[in-house]
DOPAGU-80359 format. One record per residue (C-alpha): residue number from 1; chain; x, y, z. Coordinates in Angstrom, 1 decimal. Each point is the difference from the previous one (the first is absolute). Example, Ala and Ser with C-alpha at 12.3 -4.5 7.8 and 13.67 -1.06 7.14 Angstrom:
residues 2
REC    i  ch       x       y       z
REC    1   A    12.3    -4.5     7.8
REC    2   A     1.4     3.4    -0.7
***
This chain:
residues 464
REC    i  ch       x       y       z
REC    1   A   -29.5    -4.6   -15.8
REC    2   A     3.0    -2.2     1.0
REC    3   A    -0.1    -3.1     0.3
REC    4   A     2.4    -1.8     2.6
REC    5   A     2.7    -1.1    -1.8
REC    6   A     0.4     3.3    -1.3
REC    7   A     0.3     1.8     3.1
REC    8   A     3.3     1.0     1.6
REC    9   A     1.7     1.9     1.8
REC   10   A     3.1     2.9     0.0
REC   11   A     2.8    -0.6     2.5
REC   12   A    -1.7     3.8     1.5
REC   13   A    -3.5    -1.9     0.0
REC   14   A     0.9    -2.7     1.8
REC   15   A     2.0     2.1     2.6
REC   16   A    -3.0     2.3     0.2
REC   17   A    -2.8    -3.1     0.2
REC   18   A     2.5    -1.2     2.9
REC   19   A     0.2     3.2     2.0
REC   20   A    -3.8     1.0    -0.2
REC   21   A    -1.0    -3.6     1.0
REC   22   A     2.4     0.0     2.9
REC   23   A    -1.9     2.6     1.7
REC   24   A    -3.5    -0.9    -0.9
REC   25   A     0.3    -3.4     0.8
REC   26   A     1.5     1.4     3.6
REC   27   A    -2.7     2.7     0.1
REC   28   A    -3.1    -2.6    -0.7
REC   29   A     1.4    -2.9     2.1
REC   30   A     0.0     2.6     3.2
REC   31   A    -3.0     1.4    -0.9
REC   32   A    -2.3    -3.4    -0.2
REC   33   A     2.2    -1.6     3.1
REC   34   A    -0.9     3.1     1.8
REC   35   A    -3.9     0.5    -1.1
REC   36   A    -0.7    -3.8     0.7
REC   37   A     2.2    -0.4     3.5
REC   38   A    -0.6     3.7     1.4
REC   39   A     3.5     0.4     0.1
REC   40   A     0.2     3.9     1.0
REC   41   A     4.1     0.3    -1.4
REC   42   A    -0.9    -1.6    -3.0
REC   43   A    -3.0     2.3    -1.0
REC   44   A     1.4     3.1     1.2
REC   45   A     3.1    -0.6    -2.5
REC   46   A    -2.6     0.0    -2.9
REC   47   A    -2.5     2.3     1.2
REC   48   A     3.1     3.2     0.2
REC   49   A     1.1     1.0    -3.3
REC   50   A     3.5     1.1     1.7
REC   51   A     0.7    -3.3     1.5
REC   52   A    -1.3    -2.0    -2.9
REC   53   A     2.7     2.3    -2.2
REC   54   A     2.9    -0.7     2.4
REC   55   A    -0.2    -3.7    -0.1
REC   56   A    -0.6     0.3    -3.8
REC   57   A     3.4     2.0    -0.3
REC   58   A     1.8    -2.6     2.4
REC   59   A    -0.9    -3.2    -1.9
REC   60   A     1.2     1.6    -3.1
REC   61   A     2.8     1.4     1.9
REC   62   A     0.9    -3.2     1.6
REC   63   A    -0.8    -2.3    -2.9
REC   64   A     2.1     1.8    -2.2
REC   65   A     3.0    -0.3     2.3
REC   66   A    -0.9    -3.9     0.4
REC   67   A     0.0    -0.7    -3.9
REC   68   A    -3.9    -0.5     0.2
REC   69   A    -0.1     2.1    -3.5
REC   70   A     3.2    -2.0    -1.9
REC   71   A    -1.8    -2.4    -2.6
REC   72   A     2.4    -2.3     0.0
REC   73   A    -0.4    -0.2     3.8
REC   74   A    -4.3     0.4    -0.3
REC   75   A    -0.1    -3.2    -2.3
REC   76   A     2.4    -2.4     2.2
REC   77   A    -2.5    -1.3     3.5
REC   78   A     2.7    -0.6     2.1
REC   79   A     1.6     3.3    -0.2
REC   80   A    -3.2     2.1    -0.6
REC   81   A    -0.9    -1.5     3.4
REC   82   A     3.2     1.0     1.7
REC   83   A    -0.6     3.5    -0.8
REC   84   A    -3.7     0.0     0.5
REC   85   A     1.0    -1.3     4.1
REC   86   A     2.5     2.5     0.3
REC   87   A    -2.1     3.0    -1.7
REC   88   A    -2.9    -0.9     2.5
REC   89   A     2.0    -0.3     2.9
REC   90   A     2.0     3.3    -0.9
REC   91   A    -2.8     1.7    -0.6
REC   92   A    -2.4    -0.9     3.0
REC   93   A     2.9     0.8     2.4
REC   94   A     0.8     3.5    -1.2
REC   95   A    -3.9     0.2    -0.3
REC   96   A    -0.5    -0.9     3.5
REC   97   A     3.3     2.3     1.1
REC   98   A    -1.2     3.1    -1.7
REC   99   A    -3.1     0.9     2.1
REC  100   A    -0.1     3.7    -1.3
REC  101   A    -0.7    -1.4    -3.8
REC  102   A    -1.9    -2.9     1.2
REC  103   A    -2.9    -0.9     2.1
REC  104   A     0.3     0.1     4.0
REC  105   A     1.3    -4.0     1.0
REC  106   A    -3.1    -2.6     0.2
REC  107   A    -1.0    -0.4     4.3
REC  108   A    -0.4    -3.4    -1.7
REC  109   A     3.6    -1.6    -0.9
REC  110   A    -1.5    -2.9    -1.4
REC  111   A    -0.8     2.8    -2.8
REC  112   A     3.5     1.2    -0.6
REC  113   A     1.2    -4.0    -0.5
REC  114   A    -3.3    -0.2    -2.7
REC  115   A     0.9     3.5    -1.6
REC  116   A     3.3    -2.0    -1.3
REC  117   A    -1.5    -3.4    -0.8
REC  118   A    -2.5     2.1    -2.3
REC  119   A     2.7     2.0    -1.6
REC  120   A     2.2    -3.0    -1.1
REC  121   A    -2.7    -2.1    -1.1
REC  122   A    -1.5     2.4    -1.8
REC  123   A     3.0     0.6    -1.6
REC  124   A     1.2    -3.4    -0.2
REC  125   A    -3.0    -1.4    -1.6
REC  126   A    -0.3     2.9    -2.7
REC  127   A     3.4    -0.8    -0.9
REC  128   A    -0.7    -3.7    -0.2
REC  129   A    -3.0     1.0    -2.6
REC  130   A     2.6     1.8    -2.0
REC  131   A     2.4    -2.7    -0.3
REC  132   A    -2.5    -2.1    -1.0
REC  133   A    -2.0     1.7    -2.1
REC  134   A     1.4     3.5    -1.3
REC  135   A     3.3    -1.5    -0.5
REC  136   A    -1.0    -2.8    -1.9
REC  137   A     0.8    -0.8    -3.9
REC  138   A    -4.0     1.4    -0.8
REC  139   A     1.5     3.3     0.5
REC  140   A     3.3     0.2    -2.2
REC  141   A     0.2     2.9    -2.0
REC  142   A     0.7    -1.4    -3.4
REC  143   A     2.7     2.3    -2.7
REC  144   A     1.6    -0.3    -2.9
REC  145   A     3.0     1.4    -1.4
REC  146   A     1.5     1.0    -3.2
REC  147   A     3.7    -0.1     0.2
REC  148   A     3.2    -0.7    -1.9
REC  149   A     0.3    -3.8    -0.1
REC  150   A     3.7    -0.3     1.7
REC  151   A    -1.8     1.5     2.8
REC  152   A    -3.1    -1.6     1.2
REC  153   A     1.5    -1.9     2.9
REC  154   A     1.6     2.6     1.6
REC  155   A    -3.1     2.5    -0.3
REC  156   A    -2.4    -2.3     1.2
REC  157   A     1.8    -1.6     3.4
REC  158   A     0.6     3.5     0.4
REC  159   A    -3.5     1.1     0.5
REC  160   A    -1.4    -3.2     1.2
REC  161   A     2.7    -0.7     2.8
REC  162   A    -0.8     3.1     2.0
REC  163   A    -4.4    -0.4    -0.6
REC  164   A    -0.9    -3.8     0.4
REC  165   A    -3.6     1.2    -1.0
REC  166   A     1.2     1.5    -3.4
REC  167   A     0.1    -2.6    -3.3
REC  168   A     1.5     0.5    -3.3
REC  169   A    -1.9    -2.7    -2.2
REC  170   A     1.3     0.9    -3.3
REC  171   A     2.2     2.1    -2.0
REC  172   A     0.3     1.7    -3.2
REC  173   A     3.5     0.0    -2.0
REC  174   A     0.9     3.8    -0.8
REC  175   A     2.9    -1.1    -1.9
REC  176   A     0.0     0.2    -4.2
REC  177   A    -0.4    -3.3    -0.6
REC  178   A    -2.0    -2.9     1.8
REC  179   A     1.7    -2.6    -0.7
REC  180   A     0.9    -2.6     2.6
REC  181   A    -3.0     0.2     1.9
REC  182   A     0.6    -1.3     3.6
REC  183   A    -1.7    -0.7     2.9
REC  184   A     1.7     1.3     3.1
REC  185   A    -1.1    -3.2     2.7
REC  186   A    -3.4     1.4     0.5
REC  187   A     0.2     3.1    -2.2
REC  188   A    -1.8    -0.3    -3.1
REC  189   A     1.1     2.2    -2.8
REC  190   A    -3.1     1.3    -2.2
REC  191   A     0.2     1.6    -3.5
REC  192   A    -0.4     3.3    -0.4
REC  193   A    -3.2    -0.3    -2.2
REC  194   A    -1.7    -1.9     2.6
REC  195   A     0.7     2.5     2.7
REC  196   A    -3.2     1.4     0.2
REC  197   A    -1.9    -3.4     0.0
REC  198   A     2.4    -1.4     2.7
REC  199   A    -0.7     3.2     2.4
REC  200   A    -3.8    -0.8    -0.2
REC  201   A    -0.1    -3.0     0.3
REC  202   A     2.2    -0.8     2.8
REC  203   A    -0.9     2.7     2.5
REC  204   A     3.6     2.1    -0.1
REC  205   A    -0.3     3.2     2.2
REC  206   A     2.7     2.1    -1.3
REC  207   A     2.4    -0.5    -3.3
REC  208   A     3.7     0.9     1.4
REC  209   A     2.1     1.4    -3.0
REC  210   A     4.0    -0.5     0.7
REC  211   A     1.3     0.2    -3.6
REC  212   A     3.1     2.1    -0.2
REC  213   A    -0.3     0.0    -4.0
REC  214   A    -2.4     1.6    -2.5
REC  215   A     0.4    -2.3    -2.3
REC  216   A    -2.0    -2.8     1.4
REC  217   A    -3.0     2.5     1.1
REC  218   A    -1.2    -0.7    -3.7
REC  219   A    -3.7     2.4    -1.6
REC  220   A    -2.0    -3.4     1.0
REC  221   A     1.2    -0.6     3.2
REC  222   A    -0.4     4.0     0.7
REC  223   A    -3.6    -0.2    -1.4
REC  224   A    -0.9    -3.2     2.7
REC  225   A     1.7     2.1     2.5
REC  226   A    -2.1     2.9    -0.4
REC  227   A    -3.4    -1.5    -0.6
REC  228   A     0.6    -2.6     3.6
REC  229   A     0.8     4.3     0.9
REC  230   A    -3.4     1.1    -0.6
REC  231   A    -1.9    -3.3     1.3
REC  232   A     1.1     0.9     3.2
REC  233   A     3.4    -2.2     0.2
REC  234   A     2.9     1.6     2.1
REC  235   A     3.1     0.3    -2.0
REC  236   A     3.5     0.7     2.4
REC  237   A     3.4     0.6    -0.8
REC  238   A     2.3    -2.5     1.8
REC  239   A     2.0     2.3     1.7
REC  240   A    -3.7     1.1     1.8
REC  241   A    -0.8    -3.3     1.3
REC  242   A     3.2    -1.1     1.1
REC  243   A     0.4     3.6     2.3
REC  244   A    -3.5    -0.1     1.6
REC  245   A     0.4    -4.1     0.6
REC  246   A     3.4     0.2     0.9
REC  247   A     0.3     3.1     1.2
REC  248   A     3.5     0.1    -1.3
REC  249   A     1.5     2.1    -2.8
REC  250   A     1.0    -2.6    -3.0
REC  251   A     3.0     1.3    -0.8
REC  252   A     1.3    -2.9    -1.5
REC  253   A    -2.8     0.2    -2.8
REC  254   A     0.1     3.4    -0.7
REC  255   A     3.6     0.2    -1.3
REC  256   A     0.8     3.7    -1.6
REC  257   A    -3.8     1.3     0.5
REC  258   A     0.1     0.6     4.1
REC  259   A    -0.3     3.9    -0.8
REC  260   A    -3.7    -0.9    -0.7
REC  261   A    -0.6    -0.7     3.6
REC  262   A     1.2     3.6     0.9
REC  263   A    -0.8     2.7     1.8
REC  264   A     0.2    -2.2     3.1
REC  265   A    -2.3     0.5     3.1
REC  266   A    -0.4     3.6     0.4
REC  267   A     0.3    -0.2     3.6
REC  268   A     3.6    -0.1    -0.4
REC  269   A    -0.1     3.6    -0.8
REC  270   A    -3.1     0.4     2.4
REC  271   A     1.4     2.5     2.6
REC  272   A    -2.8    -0.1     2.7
REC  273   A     0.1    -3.9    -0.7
REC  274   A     4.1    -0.1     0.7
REC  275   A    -0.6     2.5     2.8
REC  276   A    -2.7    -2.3     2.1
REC  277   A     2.7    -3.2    -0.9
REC  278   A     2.8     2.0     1.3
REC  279   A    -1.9     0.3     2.8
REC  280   A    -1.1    -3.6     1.0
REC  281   A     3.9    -0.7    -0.6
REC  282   A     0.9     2.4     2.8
REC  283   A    -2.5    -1.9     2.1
REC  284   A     0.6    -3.5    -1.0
REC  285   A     3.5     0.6     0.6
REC  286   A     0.0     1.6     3.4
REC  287   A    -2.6    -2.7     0.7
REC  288   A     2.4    -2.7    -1.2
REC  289   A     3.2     1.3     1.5
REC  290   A    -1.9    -0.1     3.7
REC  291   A    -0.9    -3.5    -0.4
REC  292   A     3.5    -0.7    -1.2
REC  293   A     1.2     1.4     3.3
REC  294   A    -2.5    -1.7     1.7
REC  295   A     1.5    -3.5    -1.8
REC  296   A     3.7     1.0     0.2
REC  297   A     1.3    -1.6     3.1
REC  298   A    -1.3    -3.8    -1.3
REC  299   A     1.2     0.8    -3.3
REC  300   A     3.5     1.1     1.7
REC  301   A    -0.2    -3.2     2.0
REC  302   A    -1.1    -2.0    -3.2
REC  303   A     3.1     1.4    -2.3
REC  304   A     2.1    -0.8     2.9
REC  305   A    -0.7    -3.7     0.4
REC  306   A    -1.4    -0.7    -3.6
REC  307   A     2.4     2.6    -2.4
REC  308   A     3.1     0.4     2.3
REC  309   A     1.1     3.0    -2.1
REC  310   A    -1.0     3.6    -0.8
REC  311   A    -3.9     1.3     0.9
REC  312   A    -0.4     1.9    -3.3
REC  313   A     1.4     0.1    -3.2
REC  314   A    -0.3     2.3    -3.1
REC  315   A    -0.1    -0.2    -3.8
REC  316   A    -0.2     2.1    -3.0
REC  317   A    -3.6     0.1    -2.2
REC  318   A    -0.9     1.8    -2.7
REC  319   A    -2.3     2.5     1.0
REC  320   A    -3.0     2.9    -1.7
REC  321   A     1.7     1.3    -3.2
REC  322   A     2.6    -2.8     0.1
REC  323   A     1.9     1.8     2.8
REC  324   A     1.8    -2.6     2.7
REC  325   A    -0.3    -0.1     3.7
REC  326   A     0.9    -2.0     3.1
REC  327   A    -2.7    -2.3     1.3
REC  328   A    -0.1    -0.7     3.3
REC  329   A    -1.4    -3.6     1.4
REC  330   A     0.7    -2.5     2.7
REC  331   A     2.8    -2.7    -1.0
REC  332   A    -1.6    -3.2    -0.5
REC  333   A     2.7    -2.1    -1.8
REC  334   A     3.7    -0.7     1.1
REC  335   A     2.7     2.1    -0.2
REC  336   A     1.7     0.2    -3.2
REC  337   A    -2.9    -1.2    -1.7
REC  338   A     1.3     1.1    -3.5
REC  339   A     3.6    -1.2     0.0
REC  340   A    -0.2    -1.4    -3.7
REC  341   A    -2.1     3.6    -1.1
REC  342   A    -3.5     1.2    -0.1
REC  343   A    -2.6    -3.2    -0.5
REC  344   A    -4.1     0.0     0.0
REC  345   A    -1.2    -1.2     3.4
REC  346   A    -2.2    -3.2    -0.6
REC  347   A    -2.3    -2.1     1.7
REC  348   A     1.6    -1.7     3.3
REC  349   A     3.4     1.6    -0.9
REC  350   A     2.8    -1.7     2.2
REC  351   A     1.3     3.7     1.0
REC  352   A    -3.0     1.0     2.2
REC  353   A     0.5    -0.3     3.2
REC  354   A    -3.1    -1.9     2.2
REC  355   A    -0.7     3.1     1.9
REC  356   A     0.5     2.1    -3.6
REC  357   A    -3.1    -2.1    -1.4
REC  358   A    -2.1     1.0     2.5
REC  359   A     0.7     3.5    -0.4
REC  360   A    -1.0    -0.2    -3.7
REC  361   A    -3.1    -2.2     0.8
REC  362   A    -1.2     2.2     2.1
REC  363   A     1.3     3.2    -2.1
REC  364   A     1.8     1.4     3.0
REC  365   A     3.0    -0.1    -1.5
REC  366   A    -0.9     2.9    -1.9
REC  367   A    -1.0     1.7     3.0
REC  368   A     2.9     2.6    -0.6
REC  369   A    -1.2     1.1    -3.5
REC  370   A    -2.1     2.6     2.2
REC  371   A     2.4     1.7     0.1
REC  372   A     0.8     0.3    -4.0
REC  373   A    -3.7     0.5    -0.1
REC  374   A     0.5     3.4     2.1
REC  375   A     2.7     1.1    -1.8
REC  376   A    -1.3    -0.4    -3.2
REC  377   A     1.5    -3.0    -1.8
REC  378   A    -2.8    -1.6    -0.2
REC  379   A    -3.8    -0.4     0.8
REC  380   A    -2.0    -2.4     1.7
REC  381   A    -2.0    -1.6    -3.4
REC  382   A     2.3     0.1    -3.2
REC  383   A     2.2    -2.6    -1.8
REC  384   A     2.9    -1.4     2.2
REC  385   A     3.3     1.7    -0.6
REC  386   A     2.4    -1.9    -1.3
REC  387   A     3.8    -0.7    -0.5
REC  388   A     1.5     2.0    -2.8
REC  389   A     2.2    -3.0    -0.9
REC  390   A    -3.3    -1.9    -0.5
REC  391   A    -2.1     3.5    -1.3
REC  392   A     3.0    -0.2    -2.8
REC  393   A    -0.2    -3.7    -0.5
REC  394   A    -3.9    -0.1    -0.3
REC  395   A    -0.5     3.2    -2.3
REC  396   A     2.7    -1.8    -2.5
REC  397   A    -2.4    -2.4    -1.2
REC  398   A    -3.2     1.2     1.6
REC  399   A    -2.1     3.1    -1.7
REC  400   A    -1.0     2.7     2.1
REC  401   A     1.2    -1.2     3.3
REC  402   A     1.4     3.7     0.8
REC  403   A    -3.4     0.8     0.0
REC  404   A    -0.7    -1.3     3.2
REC  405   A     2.4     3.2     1.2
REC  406   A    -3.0     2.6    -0.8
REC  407   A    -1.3    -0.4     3.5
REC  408   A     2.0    -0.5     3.2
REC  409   A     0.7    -3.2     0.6
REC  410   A    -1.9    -1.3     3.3
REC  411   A     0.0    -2.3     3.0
REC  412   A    -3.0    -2.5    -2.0
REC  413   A    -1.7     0.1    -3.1
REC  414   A    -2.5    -1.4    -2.1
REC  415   A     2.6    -2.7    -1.2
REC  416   A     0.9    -0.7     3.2
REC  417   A    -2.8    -0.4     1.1
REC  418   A    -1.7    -2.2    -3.4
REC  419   A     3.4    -2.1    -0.1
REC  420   A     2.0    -2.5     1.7
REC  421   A     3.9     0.7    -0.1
REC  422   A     1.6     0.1    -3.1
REC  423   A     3.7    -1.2    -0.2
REC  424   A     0.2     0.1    -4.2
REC  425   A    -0.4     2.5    -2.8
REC  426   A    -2.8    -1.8    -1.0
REC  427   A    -1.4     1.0     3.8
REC  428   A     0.8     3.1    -0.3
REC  429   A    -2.2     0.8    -3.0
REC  430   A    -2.8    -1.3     1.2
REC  431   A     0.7     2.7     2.9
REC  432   A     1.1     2.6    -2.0
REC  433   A    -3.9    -0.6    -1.6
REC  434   A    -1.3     0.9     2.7
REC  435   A     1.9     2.6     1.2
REC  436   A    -0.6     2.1    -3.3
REC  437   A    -4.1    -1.0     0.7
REC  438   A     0.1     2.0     3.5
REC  439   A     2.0     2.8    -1.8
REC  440   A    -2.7     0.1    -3.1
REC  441   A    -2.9    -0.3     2.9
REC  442   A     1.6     1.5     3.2
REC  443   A    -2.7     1.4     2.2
REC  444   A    -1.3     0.0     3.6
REC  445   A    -2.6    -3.1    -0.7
REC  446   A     3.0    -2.2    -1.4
REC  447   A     2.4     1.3     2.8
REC  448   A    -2.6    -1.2     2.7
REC  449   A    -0.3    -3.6    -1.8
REC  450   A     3.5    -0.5     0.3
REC  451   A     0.1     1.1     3.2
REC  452   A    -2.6    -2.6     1.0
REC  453   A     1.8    -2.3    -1.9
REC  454   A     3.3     0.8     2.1
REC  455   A    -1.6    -1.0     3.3
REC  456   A    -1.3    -3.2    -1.4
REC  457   A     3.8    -0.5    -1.3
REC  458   A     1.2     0.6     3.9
REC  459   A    -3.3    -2.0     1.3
REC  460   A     0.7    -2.8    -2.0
REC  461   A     3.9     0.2     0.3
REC  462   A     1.3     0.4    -3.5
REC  463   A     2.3     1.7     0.0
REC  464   A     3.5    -0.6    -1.8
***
């Protein structure tokens, strides 16, 4: 059996352990508050399956909108407790609104007040447990690598940045010769006759193999490798780990062998699956176009005082099969914005316009895009269309950026979505890694996440 500084925990575990506890903390809380005080709301909620099962799908719904399930948000107090206030609050109130999926209102509104003081503290002291406990040092999930020595570094800030709860202890050299042995600050480098001894010893849950060369993957080495194999020890490829902790593409490892991550998601040929998305465009659209009209006379008034210039503007993108088209969006910089020729917009960027960075906060700039979406340019989820000027400029020095023009491009995406805004090549890389991960995994689950994600983006106003 395990002992405790063995255990740990996936990124999916810990996003499962959160979720499950969410709801049964919720669920046990009411329960005993209700048996022990008589409160009739509170033990009717638990006593009907139905009800029990709506409120269960609206914490997860709700939660997941409010970051509840982001570990880098689950292991900070303050901002675990921001989103545990607002996913109790959000959640009681449509609760309490939605009569038809929920219990008839307490006669007692002393009730409805203690319904929400259950739900948050619940949640709020679960969390608090979690923080404290579950996302302590005691459960790190200890690796070790065997990689080329030039690029330890980089491999392991790349894996340990995005998981705070994932170590790499130790490496093993895979290049010819050992010479010069190193220690990387806290990186010990172990010879590759003690790797099997080092593995026991030191409690390593998976051996991460990043070599690039043969050379270095020498009989003994193989022979260590294969008997930690059959004692039960996981063995991954680099390229493995990095995807499912990431969940970007690493292009910028892979170099020539990307055609091993082929046949991308098979949705993308799925016809029923590109049928129902068609679909939910039409809708999203229509349903975004009426609340544009709805918004159009303070966005008028808005241009007029804040932009003093033209309401709309369009642009060429590169489109599906590389093919361009006009975008259409709200202006939200000043005219003649691109006098001196075509720039990257960064961060607080002296041509947009006061009114214009609302508009992109808020994401009603792209409002229009609707339209494109109707027509066909584009789709709602998919990798933002870009300039060709840039589209040229980028695929000069960047492998398989032109890749990204499999799909339609879309109105957000899973790097939107996963990443701030990216004024450099180097930005644009990191993007372009995620872009090719929702191509390779496109499907309805990963199109719902990021359309969770999108709301929190407006909710939280960050947009660029």
């Amino acid at each position: 059996m395990l002992s405790i500084e063995k255990m740990h925990f996936e990124i999916s575990e810990r996003k499962m352990i959160l979720r499950l506890f969410d709801v049964l903390g919720v669920l046990t809380a009411l329960f005993i508050v209700g048996y022990f005080f008589n409160f009739d709301y509170f033990s009717s909620i638990t006593a009907n399956l139905y009800w029990t099962l709506v409120l269960a799908i609206y914490l997860s719904l709700f939660g997941t909108i409010f970051e509840m399930y982001n570990l880098q948000v689950a292991s900070n107090q303050f901002q675990v407790s921001r989103s545990a206030l607002l996913t109790a609050t959000t959640t009681v109130s449509i609760y309490l609104l939605t009569p038809f999926f929920s219990p008839e209102l307490p006669s007692k509104r002393i009730q409805i007040f203690l319904f929400y003081l259950v739900v948050f503290l619940s949640l709020f002291l679960w969390r608090m447990i979690y923080v404290k406990f579950l996302a302590s040092n005691r459960f790190l999930q200890n690796a070790l690598l065997i990689c080329d020595q030039e690029q330890v570094e980089e491999l392991i800030l790349g894996l340990e940045n995005i998981d705070p709860h994932y170590k790499i202890i130790a490496f093993v050299s895979a290049d010819a010769a050992q010479e010069n042995m190193t220690d990387y600050q806290y990186v010990q480098q172990i010879k590759r006759e003690n790797l099997f001894s080092f593995v026991k010893e030191n409690s390593i849950s998976e051996i991460v193999i990043a070599s690039q060369k043969t050379e270095g993957i020498t009989t003994e080495l193989y022979q260590q490798l294969l008997q930690l194999l059959e004692t039960g020890n996981i063995i991954r490829e680099y390229t493995q780990v990095y995807e499912s902790k990431t969940q970007r593409i690493p292009v910028h490892y892979m170099s020539k062998d990307f055609y091993r991550y082929f046949p991308f998601s098979r949705s993308n040929n799925n016809k029923l699956y590109l049928l129902v998305v068609r679909l939910f465009e039409i809708g999203i659209s229509i349903l975004g176009l009426t609340v544009g009209l709805v918004l159009f006379p303070i966005i008028v008034l808005g241009n007029a005082i804040g932009n003093r210039g033209k309401l709309f503007y369009t642009q060429e993108r590169v489109g599906r099969d590389g093919i361009v088209f006009e975008i259409l969006k709200f202006r939200t910089m000043i005219s003649n914005a691109e006098t001196n020729g075509a720039v990257f917009t960064t961060v607080n960027d002296s041509r947009i316009t006061g009114f214009g960075k609302f508009l992109r906060k808020t994401r009603i700039d792209e409002f229009p895009q609707f339209i494109n979406i109707l027509k066909g340019d584009m789709a709602v989820i998919g990798p933002r269309p870009e300039r060709p000027f840039f589209v040229k400029e980028i695929a000069e020095v960047m492998p398989f950026y032109e890749t990204r023009h499999i799909i339609k491009p879309g109105l957000t995406g899973w790097a939107q979505v996963n990443y701030s805004y990216g004024d450099t090549i180097s930005d644009s890389l990191i993007k372009l890694q995620y872009d090719l991960y929702y191509i390779k995994h496109r499907s309805i689950f990963l199109d719902l996440s990021i359309a969770f994600k999108t709301i929190t983006t407006v909710l939280f106003y960050r947009g660029q």
